[in-house]
C-alpha positions as CSV (number, residue, x, y, z in Angstrom):
1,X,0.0,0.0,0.0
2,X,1.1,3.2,-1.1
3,X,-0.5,6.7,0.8
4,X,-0.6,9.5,-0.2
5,X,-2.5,12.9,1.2
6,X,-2.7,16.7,0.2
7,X,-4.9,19.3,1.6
8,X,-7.6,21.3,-0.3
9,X,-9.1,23.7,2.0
10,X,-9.7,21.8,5.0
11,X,-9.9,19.0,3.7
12,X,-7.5,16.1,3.7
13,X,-7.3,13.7,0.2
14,X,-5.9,10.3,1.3
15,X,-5.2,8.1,-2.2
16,X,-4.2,4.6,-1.4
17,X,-2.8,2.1,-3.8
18,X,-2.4,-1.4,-4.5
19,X,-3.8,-3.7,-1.3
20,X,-5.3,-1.9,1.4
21,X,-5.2,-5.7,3.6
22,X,-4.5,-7.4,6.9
23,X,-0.4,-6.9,6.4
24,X,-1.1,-2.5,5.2
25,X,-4.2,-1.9,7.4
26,X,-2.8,-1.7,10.6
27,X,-0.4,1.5,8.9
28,X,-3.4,3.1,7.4
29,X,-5.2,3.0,10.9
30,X,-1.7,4.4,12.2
31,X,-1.5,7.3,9.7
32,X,-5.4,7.8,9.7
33,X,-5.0,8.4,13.5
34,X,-2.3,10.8,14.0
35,X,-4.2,13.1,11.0
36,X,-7.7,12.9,13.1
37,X,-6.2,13.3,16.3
38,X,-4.0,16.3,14.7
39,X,-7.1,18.4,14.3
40,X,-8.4,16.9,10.7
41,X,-11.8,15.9,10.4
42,X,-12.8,15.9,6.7
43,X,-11.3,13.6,4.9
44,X,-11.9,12.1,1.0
45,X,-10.4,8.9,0.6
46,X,-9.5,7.8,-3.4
47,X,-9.8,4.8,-4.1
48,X,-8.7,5.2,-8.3
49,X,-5.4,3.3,-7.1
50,X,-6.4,0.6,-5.1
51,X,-6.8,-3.0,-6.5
52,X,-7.7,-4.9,-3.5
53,X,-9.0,-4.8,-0.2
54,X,-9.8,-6.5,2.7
55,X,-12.0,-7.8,6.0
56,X,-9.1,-5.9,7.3
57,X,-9.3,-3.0,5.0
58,X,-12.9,-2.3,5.3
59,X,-12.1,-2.5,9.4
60,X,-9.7,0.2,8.8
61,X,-11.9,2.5,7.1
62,X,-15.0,1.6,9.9
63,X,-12.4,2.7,12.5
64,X,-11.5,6.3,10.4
65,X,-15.4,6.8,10.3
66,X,-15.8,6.0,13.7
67,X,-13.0,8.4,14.7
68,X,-14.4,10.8,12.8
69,X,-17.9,10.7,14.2
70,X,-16.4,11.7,17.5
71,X,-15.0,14.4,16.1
72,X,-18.2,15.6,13.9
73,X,-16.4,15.4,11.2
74,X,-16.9,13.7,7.5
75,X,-15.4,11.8,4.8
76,X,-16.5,10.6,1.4
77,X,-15.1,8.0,-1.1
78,X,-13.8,9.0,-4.7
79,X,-13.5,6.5,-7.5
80,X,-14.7,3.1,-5.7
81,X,-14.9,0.8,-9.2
82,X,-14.1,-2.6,-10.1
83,X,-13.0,-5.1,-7.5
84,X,-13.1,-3.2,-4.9
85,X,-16.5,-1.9,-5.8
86,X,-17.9,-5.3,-5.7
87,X,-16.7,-6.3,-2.3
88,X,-18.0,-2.9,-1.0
89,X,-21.3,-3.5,-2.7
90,X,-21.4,-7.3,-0.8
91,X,-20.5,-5.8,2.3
92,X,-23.1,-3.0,2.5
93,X,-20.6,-0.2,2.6
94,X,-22.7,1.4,-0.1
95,X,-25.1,1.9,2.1
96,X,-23.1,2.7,5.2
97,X,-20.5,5.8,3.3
98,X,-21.5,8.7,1.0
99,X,-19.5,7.6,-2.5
100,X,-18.9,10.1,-5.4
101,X,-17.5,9.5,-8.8
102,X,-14.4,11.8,-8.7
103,X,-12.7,13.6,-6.3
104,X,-13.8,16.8,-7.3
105,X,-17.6,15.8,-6.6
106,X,-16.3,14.0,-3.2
107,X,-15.3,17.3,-1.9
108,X,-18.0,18.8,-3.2
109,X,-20.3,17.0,-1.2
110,X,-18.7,17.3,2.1
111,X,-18.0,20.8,1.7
């Protein structure tokens, strides 16, 4: 897993790529941390990059909205397709995150 962030406006863009799994999850939930508990609280999260996740991945991003909650703050998903997608679609996380086709509209929507 590869990560990636820059700010626009107050909000942070995480990209992630390759595996977000049981081995890279654990350094997401690190990095995702320290940002939230540094004062950040809005948050889109591309996914354009990432080919695979997780049970442990999908943990990792429950735990960033969880976090976040406490914090009142928000975060929205950019560019969820293919395989990963699918295995958001058969976990319900459709249904559970707000989802946008770009960046751009992600941060649109949480503005």
């Amino acid at each position: 897993m590869d990560l990636q962030t820059k700010t626009e406006g107050n909000t942070i863009i995480v990209s992630i790529s390759a595996r977000l799994d049981a081995v890279t999850a654990p350094e997401y939930e690190k990095r995702i941390r320290e940002m939230i508990d540094g004062g950040n609280s809005y948050f889109v999260v591309d996914f354009e990059q990432l080919d695979y996740i997780s049970s442990a991945g999908l943990r990792a991003l429950l735990l960033m909205a969880k976090l976040l909650k406490e914090k009142d703050g928000k975060v929205c998903f950019a560019n969820v397709k293919g395989n990963v997608r699918s295995v958001f679609d058969m976990s319900g996380f459709t249904a559970l995150f707000k989802m946008e086709n770009s960046v751009a509209e992600a941060l649109a929507s949480i503005a």
